[in-house]
DSSP file (Angstrom, degrees, kcal/mol; ACC not computed):
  #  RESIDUE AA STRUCTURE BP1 BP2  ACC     N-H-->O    O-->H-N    N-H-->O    O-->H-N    TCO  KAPPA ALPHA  PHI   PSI    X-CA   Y-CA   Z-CA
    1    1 A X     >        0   0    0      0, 0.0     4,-1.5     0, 0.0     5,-0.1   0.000 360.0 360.0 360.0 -51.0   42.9   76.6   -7.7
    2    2 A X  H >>  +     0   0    0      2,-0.3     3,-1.6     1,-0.2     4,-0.9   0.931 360.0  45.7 -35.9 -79.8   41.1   77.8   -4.6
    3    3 A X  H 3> S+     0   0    0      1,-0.4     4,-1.4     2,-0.3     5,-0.3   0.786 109.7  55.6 -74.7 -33.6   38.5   79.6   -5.9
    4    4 A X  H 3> S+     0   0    0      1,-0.1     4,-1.2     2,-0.1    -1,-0.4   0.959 111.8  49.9 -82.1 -26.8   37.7   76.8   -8.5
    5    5 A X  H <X S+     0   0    0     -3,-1.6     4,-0.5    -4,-1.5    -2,-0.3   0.653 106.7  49.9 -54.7 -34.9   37.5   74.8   -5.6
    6    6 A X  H  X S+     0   0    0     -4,-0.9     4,-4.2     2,-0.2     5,-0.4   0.696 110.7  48.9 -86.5 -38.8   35.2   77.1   -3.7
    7    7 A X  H >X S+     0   0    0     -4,-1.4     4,-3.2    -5,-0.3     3,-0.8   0.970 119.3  40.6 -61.8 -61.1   32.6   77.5   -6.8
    8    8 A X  H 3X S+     0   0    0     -4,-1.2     4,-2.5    -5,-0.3     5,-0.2   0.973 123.4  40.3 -46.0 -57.6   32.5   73.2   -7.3
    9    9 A X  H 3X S+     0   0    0     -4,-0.5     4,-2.1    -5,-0.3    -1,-0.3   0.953 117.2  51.1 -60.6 -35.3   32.5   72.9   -3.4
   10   10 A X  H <X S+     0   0    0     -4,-4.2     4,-2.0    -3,-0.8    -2,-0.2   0.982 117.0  39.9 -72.3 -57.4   29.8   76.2   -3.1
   11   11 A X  H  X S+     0   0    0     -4,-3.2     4,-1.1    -5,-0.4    -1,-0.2   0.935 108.7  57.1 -61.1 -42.8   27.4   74.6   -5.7
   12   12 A X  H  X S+     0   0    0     -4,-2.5     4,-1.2    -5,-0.2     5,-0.3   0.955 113.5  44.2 -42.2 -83.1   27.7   70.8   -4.5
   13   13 A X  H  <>S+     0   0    0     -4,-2.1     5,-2.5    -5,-0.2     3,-0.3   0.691 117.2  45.3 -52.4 -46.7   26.4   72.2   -0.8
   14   14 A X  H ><5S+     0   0    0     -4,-2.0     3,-4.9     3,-0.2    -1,-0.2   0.982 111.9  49.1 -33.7 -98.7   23.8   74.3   -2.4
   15   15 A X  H 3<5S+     0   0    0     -4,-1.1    -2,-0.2     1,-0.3    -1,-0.2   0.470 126.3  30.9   3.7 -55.7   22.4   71.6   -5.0
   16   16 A X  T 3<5S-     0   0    0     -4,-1.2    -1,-0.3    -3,-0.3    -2,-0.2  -0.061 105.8-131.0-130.1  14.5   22.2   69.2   -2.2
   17   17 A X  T < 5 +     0   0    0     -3,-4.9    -3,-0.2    -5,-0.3    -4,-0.1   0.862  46.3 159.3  29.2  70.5   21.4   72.0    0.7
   18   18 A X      < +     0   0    0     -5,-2.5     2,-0.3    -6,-0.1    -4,-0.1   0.915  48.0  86.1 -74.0 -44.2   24.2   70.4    3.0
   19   19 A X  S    S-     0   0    0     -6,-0.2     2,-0.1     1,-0.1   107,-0.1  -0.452  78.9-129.4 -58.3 112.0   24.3   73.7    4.9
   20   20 A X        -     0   0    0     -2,-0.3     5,-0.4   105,-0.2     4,-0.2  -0.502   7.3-138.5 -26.4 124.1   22.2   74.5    7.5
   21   21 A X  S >  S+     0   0    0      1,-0.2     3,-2.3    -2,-0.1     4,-0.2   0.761 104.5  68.3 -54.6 -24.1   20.3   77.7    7.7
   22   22 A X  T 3  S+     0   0    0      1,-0.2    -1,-0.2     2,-0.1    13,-0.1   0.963  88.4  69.2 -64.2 -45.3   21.2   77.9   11.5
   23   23 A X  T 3  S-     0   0    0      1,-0.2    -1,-0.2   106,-0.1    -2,-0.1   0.800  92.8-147.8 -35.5 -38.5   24.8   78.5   10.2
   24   24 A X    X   -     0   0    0     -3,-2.3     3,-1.5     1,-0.2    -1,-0.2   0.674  30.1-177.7  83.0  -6.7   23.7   81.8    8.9
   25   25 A X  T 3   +     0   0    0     -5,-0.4    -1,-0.2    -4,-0.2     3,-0.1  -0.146  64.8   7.8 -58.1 121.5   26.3   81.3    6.0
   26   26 A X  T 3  S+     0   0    0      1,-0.2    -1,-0.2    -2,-0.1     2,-0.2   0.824 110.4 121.8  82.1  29.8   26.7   84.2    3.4
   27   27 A X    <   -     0   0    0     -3,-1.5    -1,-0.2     1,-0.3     5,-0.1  -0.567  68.4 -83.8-100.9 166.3   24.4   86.3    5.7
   28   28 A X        -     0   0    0     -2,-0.2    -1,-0.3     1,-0.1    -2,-0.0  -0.261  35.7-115.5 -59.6-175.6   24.6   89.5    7.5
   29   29 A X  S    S+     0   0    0      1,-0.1     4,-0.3     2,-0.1    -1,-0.1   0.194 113.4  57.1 -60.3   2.0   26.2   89.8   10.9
   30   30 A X  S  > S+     0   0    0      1,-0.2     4,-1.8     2,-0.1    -1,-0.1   0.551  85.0  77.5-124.6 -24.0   23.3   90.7   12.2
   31   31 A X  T  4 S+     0   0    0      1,-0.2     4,-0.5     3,-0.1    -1,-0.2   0.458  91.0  53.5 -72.6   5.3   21.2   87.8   11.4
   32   32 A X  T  > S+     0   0    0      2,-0.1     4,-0.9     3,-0.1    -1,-0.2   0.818 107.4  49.7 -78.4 -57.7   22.4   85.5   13.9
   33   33 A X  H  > S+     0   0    0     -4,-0.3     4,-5.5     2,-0.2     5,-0.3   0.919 109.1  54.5 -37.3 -75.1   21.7   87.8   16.8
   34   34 A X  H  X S+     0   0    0     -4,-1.8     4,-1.5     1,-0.3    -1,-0.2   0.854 113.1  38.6 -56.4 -34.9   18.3   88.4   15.6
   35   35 A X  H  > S+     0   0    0     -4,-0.5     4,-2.4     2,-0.2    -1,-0.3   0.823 109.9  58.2 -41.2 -41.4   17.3   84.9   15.5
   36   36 A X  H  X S+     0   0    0     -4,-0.9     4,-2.8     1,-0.3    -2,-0.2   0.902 111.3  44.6 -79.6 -38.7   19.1   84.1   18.5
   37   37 A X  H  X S+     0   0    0     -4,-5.5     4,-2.2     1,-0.2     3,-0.3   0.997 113.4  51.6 -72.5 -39.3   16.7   87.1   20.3
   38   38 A X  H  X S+     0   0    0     -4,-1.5     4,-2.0    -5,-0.3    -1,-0.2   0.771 105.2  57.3 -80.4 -29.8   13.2   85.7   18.5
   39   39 A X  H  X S+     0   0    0     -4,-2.4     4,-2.1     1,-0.2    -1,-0.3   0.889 110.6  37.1 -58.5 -42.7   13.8   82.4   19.6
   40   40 A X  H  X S+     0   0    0     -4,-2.8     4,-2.6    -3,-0.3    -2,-0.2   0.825 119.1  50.2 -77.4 -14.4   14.0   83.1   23.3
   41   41 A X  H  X S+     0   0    0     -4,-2.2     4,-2.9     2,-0.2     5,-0.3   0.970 112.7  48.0 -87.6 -53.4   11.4   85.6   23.1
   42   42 A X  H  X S+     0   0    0     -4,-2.0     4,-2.9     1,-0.2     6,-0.4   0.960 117.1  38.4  -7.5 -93.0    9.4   83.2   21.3
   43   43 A X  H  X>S+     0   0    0     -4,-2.1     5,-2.8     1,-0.2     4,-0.5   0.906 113.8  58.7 -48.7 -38.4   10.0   80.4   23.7
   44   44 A X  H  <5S+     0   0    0     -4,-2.6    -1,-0.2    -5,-0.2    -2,-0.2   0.931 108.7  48.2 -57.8 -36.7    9.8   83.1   26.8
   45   45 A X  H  <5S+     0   0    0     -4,-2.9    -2,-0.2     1,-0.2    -1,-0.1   0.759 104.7  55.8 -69.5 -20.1    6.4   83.8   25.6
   46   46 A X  H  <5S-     0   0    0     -4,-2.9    -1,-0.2    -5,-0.3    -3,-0.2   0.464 116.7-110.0 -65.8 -24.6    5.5   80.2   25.3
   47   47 A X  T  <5S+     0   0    0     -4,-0.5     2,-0.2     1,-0.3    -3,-0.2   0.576  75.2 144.2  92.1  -1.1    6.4   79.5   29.3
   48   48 A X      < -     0   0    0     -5,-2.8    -1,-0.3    -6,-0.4    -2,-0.1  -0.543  52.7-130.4 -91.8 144.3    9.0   77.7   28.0
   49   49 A X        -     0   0    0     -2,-0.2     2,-0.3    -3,-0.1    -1,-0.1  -0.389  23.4-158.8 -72.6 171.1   12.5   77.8   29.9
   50   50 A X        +     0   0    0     -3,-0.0     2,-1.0     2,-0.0    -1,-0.1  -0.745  18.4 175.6-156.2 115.0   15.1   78.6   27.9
   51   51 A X        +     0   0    0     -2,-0.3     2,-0.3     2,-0.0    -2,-0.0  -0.701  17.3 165.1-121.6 126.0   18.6   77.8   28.6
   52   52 A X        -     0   0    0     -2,-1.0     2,-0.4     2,-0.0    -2,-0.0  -0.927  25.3-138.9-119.4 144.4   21.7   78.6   25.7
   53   53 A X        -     0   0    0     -2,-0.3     2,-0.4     2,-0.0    -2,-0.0  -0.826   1.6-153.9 -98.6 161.5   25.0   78.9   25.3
   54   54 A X        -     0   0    0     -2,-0.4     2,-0.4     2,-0.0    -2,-0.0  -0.873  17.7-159.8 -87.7 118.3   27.1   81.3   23.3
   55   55 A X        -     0   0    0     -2,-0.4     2,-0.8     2,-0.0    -2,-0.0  -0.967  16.4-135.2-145.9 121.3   30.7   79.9   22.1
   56   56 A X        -     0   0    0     -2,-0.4     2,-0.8     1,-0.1     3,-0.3  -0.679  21.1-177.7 -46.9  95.5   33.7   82.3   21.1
   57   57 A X        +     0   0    0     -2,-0.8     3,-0.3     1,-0.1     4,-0.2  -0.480  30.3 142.9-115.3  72.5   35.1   80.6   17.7
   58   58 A X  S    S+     0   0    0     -2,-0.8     3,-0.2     1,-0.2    -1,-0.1   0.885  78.7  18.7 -61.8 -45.9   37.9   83.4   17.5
   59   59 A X  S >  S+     0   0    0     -3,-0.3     3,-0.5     1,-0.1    -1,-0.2   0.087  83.2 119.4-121.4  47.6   40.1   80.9   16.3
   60   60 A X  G >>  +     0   0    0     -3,-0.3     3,-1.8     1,-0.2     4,-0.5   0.757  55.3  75.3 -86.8 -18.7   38.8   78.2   15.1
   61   61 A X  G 34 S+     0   0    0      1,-0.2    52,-1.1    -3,-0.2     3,-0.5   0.846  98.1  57.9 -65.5 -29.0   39.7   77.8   11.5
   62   62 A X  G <4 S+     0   0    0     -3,-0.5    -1,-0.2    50,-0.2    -2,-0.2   0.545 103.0  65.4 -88.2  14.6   43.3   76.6   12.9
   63   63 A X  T <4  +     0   0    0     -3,-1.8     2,-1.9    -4,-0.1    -2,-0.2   0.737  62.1 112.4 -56.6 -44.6   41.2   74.1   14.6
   64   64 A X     <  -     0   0    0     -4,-0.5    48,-0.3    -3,-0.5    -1,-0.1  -0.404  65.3-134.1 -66.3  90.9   39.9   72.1   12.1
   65   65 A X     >  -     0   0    0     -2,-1.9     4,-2.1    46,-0.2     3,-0.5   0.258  20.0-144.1  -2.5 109.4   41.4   68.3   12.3
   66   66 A X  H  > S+     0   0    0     44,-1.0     4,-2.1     1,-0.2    -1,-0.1   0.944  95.7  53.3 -34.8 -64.5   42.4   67.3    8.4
   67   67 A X  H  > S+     0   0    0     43,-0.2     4,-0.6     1,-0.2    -1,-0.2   0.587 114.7  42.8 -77.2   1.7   41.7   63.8    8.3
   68   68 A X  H >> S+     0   0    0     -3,-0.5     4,-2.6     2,-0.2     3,-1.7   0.918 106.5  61.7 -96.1 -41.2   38.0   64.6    9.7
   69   69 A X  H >X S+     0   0    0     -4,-2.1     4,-1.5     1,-0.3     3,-1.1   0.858 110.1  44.5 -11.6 -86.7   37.6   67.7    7.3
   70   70 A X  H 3X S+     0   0    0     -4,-2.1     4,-0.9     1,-0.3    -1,-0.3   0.529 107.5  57.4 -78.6 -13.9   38.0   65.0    4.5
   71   71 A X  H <X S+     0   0    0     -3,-1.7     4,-5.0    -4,-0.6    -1,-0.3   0.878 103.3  47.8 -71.9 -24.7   35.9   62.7    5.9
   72   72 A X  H <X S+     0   0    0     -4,-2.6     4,-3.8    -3,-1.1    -2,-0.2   0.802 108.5  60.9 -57.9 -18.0   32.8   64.7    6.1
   73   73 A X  H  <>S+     0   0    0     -4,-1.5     5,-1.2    -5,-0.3    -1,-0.2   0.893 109.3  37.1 -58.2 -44.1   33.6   65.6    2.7
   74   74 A X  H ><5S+     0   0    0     -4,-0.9     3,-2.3     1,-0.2    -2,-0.2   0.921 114.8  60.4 -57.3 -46.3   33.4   62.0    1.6
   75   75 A X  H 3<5S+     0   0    0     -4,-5.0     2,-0.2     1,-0.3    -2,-0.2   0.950 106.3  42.3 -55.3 -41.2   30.5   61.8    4.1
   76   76 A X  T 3<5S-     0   0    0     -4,-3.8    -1,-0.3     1,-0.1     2,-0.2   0.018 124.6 -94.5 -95.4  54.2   28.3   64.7    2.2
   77   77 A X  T < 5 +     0   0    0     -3,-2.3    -3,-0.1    -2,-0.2     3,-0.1   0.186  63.3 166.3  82.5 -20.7   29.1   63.3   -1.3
   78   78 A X      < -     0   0    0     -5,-1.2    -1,-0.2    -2,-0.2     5,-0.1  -0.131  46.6 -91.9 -19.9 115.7   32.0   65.3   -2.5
   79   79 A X     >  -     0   0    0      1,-0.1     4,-1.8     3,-0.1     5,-0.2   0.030  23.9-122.4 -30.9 142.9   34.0   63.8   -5.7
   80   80 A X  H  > S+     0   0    0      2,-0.2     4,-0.6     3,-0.1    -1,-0.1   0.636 121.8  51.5 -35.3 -41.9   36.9   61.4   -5.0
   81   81 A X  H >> S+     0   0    0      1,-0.2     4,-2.2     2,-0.2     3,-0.5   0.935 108.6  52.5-104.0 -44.3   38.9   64.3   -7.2
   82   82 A X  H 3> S+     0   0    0      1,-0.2     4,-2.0     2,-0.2    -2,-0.2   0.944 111.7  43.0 -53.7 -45.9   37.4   67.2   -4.8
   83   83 A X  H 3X S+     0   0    0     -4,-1.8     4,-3.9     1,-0.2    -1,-0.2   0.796 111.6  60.7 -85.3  -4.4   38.6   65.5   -1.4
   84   84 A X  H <X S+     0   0    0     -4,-0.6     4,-3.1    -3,-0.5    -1,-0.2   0.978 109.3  37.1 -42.6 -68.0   42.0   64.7   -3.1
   85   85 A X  H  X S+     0   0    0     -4,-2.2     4,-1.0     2,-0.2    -2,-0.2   0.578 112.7  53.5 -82.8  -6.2   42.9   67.8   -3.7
   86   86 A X  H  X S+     0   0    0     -4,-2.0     4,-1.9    -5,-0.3    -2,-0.2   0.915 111.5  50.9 -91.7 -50.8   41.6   69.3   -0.7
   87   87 A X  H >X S+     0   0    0     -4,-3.9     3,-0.7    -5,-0.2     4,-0.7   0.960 113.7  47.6 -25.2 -70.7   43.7   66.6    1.3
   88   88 A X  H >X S+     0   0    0     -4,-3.1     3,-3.6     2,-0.2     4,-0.7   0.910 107.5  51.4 -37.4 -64.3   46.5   67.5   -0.6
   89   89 A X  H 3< S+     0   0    0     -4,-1.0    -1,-0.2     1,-0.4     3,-0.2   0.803 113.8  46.4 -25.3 -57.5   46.2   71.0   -0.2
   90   90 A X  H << S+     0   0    0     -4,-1.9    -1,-0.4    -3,-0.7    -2,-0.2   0.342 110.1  47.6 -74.6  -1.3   45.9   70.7    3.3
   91   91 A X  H << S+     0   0    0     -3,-3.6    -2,-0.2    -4,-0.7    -1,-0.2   0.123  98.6  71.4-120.7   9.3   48.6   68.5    4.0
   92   92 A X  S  < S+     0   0    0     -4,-0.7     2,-0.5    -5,-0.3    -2,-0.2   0.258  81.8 107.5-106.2  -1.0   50.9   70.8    1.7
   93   93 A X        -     0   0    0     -5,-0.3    16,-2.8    16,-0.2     2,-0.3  -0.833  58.5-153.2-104.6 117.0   50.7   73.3    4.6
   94   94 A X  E     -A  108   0A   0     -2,-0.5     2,-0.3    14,-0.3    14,-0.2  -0.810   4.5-159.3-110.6 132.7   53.8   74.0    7.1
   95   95 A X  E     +A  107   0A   0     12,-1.9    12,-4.9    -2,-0.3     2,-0.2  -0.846  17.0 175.7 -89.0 133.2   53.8   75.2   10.7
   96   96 A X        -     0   0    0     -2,-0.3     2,-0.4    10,-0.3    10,-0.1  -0.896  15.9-146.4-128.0 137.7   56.7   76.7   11.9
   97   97 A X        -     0   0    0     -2,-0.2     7,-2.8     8,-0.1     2,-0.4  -0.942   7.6-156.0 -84.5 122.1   57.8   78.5   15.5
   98   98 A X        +     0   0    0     -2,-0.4     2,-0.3     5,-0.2     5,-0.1  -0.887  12.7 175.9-102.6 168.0   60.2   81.3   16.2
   99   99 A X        -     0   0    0     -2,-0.4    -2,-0.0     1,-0.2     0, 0.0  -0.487  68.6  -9.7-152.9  84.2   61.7   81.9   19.1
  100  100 A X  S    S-     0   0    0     -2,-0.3    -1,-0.2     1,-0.1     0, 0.0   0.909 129.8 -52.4  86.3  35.4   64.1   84.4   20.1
  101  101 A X  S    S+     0   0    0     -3,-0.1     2,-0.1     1,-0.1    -1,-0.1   0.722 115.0 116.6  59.4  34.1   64.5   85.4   16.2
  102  102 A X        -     0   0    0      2,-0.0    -5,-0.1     0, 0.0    -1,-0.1  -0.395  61.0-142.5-139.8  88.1   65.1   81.8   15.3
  103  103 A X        -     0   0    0      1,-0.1     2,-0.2    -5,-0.1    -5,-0.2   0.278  11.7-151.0 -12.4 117.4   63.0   79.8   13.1
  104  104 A X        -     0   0    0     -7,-2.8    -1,-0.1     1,-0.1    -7,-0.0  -0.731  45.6 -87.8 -98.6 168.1   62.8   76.1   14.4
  105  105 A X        -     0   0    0     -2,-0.2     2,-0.2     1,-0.1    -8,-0.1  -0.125  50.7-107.3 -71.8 168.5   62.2   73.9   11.1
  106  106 A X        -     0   0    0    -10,-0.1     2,-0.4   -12,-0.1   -10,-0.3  -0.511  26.4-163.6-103.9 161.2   58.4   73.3   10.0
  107  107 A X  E     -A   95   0A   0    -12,-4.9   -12,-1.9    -2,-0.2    -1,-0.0  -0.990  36.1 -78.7-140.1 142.0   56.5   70.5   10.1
  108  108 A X  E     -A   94   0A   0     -2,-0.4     2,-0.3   -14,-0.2   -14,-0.3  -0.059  46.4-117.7 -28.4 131.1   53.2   69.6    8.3
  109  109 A X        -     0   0    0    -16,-2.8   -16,-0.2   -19,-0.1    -1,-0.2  -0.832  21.2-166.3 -53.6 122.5   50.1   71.1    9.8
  110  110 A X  S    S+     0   0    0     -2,-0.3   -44,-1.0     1,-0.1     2,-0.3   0.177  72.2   8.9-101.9  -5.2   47.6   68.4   11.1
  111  111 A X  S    S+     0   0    0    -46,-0.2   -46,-0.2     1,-0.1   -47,-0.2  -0.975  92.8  59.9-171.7-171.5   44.6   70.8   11.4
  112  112 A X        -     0   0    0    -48,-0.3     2,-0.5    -2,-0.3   -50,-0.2   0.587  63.3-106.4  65.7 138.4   43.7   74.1   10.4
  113  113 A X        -     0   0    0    -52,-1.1     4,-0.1     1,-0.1    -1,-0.1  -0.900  43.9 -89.9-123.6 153.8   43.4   76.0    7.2
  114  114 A X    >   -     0   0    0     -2,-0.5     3,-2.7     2,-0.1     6,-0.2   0.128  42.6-101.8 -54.4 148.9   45.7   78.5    6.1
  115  115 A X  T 3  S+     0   0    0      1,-0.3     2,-0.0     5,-0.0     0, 0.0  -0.186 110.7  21.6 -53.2 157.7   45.2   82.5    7.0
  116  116 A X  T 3  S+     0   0    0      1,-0.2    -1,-0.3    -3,-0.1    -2,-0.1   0.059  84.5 142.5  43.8   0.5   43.8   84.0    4.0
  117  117 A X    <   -     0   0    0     -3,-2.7    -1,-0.2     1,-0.2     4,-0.2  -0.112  53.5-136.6 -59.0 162.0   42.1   80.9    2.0
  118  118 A X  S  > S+     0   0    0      1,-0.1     4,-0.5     2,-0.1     3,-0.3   0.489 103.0  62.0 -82.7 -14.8   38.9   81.6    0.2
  119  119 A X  H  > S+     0   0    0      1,-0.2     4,-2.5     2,-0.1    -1,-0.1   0.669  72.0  91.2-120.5  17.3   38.1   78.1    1.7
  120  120 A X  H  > S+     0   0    0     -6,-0.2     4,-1.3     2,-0.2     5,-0.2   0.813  89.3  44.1   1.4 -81.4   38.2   78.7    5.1
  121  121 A X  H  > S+     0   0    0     -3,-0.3     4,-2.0     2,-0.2    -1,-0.2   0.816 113.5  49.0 -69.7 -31.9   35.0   79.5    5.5
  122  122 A X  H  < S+     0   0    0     -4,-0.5     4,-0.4     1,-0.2    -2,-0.2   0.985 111.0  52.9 -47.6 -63.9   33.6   76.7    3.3
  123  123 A X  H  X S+     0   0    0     -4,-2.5     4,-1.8     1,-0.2     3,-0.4   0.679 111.5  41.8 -63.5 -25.6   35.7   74.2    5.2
  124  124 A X  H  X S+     0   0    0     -4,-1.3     4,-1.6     1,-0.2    -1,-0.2   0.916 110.9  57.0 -95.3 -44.6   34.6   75.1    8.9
  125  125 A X  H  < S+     0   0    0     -4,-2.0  -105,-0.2    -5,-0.2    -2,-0.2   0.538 109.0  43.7 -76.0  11.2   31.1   75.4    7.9
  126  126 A X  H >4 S+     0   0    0     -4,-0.4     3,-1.6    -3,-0.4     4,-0.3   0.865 117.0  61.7 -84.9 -49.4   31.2   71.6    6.5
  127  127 A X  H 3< S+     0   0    0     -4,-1.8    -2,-0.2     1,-0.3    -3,-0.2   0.480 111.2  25.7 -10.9 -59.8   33.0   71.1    9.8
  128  128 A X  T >< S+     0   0    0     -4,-1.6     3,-0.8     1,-0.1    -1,-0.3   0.192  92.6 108.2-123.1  39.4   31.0   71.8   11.9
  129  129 A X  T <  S+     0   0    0     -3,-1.6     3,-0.3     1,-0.3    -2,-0.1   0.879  80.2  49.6 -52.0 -50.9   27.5   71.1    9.9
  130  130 A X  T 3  S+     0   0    0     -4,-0.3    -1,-0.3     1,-0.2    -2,-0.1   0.384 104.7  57.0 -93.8  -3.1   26.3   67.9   11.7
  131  131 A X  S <  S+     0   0    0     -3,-0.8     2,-1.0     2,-0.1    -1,-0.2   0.309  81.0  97.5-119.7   9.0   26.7   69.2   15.1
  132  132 A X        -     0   0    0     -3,-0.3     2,-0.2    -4,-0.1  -110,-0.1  -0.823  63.8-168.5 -74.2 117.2   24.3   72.2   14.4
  133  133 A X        -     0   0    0     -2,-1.0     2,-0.3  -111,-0.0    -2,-0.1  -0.453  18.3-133.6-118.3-176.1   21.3   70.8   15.8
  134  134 A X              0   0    0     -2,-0.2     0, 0.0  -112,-0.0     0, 0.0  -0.874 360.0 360.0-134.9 146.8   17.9   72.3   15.3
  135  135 A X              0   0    0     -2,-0.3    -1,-0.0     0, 0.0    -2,-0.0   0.511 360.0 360.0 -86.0 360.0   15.5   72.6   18.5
């Protein structure tokens, strides 16, 4: 189901170039960096100040808030059937604690997607599309 999910969602964003280049999505590791330097040198050479920050997102995929997830989905055009099943999906997902080798019972996750999805990465980079600005 995932990975039929990931082609439909990967061609909708394509088709309709939802993605930001800034994002860097499906790029090396190394293309981020390198932008990152040609813009300040760029802008250093210009006279221009240049002040950025840098933001850890070690954990951010158990960040992402459900019910906004699935409205940006609505928001960039995404089928009625796609954000269905990607609600569902996500709302089919239990958090649990232990503590002291005893499992309290689980309760629905309200953000975050689970460790291994193939749509992880899809889902944070929809996420956090609209507050990628461009200079």
């Amino acid at each position: 189901m995932e990975q039929s999910l990931l082609e439909n969602m990967s061609k909708h964003t394509e088709d309709r170039e939802i993605i930001r280049d800034s994002q860097h999505r499906g790029k090396s590791c190394l293309t981020n960096p390198v932008a990152f330097n040609d813009g300040v040198t760029t802008s250093a050479d210009n006279g221009k100040a240049t002040d950025f920050i840098y933001l850890d997102f070690c954990k951010v995929f158990y960040m992402v808030p459900h019910n906004i997830c699935a409205v940006k989905l609505e928001r960039y055009g995404f089928d009625g059937w796609t954000v269905r099943r990607i609600r569902n999906w996500m709302a089919s997902n239990i958090q649990s604690i232990t503590v002291n080798r005893s499992m309290m019972k689980g309760i629905p996750a309200m953000s975050g997607v689970p460790q291994r999805s193939l749509l992880k990465p899809m889902l944070f980079n929809i996420f956090i599309n609209d507050i990628v600005g461009s200079s």
